[in-house]
C-alpha positions, 0 to 999 in steps of 0.5 A: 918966414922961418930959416928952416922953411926958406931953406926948405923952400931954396932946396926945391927951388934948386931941385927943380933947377937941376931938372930944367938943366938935366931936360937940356942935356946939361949935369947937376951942377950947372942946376945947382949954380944956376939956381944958387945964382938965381936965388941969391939977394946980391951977386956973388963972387966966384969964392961965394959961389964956391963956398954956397955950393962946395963945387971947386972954382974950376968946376964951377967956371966951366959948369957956368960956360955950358 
């Protein structure tokens, strides 16, 4: 599979994160993480995290605890 259509393919994936997370009464980043988090090969370290999605660590943390 091409990179172009995979990233097309997480980019929904991820969207579709962002739905579920909003239908339970959460904001876009706590879809955002979760799907990058789900999507991912590996574990990622919270620098990884952060890297991949651009939130900050912190944000990140307390997105992650809700």
């Amino acid at each position: 599979m091409d990179q172009e259509v995979r990233a097309l393919l997480k980019r929904h994936m991820i969207d579709a994160c962002v739905k579920v997370a909003n239908s339970r009464g959460c904001c876009d980043a706590v879809g955002v993480l979760q799907g990058t988090l789900f999507l991912t090969d590996a574990p990622l370290s919270m620098d990884q995290l952060v890297e991949e999605t651009g939130y900050s660590k912190s944000r990140s943390c307390t997105y992650l605890t809700e």
